[in-house]
PASEBA-1860 file (N, C-alpha, C; in nm, 3 decimals):
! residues 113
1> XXXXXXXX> 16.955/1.192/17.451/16.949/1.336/17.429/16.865/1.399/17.540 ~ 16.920/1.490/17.596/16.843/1.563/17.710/16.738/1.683/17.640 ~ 16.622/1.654/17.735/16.529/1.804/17.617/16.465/1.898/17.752 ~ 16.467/1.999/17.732/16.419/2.088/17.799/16.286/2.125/17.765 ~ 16.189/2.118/17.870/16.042/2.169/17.834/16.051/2.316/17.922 ~ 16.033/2.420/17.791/16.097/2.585/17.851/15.985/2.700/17.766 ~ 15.987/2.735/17.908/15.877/2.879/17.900/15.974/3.008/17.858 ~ 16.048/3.022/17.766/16.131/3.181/17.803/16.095/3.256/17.857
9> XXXXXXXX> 15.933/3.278/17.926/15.913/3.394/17.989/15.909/3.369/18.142 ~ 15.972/3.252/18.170/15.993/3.238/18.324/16.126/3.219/18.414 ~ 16.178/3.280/18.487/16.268/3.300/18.509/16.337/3.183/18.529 ~ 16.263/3.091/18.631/16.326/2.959/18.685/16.340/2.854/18.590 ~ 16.257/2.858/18.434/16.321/2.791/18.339/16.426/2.860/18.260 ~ 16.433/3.013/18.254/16.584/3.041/18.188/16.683/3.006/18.284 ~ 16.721/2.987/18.371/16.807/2.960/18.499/16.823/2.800/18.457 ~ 16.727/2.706/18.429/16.738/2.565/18.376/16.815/2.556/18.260
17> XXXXXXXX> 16.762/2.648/18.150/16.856/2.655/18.050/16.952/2.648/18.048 ~ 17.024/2.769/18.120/17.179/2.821/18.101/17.208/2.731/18.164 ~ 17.157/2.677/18.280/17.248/2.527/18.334/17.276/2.397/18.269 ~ 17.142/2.387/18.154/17.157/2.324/18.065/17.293/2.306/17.954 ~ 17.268/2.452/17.935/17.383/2.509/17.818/17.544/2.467/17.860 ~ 17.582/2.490/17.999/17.686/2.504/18.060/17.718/2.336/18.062 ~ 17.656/2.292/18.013/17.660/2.118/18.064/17.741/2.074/17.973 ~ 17.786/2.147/17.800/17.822/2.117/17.711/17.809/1.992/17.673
25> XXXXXXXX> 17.681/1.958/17.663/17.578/1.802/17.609/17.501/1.820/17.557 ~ 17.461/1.764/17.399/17.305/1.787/17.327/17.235/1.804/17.402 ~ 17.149/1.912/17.356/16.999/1.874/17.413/16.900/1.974/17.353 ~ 16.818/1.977/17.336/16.696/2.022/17.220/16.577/2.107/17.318 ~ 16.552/2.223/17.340/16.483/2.316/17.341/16.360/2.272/17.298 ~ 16.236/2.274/17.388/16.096/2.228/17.355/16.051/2.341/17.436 ~ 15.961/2.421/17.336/15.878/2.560/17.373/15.728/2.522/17.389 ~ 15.714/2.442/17.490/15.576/2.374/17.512/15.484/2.494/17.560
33> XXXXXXXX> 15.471/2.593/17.525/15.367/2.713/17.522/15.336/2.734/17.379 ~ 15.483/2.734/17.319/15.454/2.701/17.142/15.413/2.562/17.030 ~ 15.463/2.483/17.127/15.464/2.315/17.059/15.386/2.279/17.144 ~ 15.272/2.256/17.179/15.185/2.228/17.273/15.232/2.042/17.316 ~ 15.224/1.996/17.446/15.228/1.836/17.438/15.099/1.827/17.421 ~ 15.130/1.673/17.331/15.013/1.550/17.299/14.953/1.506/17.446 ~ 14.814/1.431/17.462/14.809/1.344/17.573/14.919/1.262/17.592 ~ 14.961/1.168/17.461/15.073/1.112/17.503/15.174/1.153/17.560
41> XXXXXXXX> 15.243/1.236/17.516/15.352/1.292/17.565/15.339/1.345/17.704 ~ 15.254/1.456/17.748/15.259/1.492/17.886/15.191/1.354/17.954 ~ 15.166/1.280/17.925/15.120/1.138/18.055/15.281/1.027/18.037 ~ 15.377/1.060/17.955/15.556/0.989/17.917/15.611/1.060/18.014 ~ 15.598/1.229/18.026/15.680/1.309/18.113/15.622/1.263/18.247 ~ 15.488/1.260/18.264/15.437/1.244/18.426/15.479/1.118/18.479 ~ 15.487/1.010/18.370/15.552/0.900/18.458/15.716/0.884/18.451 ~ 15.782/0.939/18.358/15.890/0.957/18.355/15.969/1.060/18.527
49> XXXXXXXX> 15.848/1.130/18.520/15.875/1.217/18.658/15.833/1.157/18.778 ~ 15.745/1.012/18.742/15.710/0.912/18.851/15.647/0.986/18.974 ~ 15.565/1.094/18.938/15.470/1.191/19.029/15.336/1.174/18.923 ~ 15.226/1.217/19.062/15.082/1.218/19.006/15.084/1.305/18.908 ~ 14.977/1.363/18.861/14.917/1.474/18.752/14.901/1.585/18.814 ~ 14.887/1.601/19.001/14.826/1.693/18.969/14.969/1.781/19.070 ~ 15.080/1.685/19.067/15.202/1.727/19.113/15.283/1.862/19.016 ~ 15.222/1.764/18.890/15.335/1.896/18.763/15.254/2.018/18.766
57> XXXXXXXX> 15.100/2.051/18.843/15.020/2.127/18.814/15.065/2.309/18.929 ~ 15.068/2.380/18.829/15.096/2.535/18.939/14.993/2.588/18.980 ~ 14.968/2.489/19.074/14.852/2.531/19.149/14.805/2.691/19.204 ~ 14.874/2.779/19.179/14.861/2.912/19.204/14.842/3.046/19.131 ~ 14.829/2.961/18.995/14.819/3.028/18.873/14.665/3.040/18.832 ~ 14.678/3.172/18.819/14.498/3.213/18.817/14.390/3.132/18.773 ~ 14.460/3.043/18.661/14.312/2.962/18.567/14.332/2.807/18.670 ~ 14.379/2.794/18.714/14.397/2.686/18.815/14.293/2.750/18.930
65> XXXXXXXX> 14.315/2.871/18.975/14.209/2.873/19.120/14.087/2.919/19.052 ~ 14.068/3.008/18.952/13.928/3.010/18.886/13.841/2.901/18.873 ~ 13.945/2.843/18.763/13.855/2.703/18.745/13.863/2.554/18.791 ~ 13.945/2.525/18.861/14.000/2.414/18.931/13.949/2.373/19.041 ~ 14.071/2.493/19.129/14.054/2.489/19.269/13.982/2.425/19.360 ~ 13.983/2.348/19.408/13.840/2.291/19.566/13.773/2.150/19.453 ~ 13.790/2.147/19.361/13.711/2.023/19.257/13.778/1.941/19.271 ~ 13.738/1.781/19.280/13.743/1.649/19.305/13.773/1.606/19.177
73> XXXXXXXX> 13.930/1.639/19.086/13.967/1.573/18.961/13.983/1.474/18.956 ~ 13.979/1.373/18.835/14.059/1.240/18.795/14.177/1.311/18.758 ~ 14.299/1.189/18.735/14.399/1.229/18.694/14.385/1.247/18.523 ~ 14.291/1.226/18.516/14.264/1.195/18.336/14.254/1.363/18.323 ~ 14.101/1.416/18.430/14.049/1.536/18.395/14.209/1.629/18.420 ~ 14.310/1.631/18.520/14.384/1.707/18.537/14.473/1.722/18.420 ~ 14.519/1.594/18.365/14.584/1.585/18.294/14.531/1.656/18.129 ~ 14.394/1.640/18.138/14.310/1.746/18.025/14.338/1.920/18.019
81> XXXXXXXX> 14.296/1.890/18.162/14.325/2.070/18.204/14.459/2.078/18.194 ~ 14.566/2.054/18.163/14.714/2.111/18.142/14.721/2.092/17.989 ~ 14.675/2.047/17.899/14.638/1.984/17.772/14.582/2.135/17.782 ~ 14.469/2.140/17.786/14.369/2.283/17.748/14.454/2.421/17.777 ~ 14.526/2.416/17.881/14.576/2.531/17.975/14.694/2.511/17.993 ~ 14.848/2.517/17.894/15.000/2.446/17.905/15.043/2.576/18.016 ~ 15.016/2.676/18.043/15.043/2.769/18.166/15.050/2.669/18.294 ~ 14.941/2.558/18.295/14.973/2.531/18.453/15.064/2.432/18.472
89> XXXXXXXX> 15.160/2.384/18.341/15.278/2.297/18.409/15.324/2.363/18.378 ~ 15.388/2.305/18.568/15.513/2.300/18.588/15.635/2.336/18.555 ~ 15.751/2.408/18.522/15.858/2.398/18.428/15.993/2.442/18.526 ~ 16.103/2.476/18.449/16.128/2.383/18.352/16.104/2.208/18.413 ~ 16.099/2.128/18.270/16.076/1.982/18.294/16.193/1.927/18.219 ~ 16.304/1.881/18.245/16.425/1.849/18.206/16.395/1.694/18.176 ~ 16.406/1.649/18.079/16.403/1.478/18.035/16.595/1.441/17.969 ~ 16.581/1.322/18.071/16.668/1.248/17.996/16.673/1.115/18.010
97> XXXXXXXX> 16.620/1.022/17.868/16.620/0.925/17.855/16.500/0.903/17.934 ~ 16.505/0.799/18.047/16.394/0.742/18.078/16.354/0.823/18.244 ~ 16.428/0.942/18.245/16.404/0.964/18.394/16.384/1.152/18.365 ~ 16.305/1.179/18.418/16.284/1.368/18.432/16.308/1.402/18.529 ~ 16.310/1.514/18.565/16.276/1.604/18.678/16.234/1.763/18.624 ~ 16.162/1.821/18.748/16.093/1.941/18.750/16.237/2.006/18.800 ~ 16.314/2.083/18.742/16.430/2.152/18.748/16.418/2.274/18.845 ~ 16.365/2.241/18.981/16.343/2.390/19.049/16.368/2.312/19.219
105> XXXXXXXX> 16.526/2.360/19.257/16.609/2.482/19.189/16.660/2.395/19.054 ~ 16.747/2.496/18.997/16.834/2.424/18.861/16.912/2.333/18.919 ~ 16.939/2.304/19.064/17.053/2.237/19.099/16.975/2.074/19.065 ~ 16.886/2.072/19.064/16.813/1.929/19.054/16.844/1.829/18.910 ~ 16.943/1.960/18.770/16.949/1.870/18.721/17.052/1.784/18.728 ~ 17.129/1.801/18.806/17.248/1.681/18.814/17.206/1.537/18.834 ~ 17.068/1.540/18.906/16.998/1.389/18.973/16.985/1.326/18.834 ~ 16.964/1.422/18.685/16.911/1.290/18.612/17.055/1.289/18.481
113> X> 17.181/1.379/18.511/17.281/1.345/18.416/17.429/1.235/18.431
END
């Protein structure tokens, strides 16, 4: 089952969606601003996406340069700060089965169907 990790209020994950939709294949809608991920879960997607922690991170998003920025993280601490703060991943995050990708452009999800 393919699942979408989706912000509705961002453009480049509604654009994931509808590409989603158009695929005419299950797949399950995860409002990870509303359903927050577990540690577990966002450290399944990061290696599923086989990138560091601080790769899924939007580095340009205000609470990222406030409080982040120029600091010497572990991947543990980064991976906390997206836990505390679900604004700074990444999205959309398209999973299927054992392989993800960061869906930007949307054309990226063909690599994992």
């Amino acid at each position: 089952m393919i699942t979408i990790y989706h912000n509705p209020r961002c453009t480049k994950s509604r654009e994931g969606l509808c590409e989603i939709e158009n695929l005419n294949q299950p797949f399950e809608i995860r409002k990870y601003l509303d359903e927050p991920f577990t540690k577990v879960e966002l450290e399944e997607v990061i290696k599923k996406l086989n990138i560091s922690p601080i790769e899924l991170v939007r580095t340009k998003e205000s609470i990222w340069i406030e409080n982040f920025k120029g600091k010497q993280l572990s991947d543990a601490q980064i991976i906390q700060a997206m836990l505390e703060n679900p604004k700074l991943i990444e999205r959309p995050i398209i999973v299927n089965g054992n392989k993800a990708i960061i869906a930007r452009p949307k054309e990226k999800i063909n690599e994992i169907l």
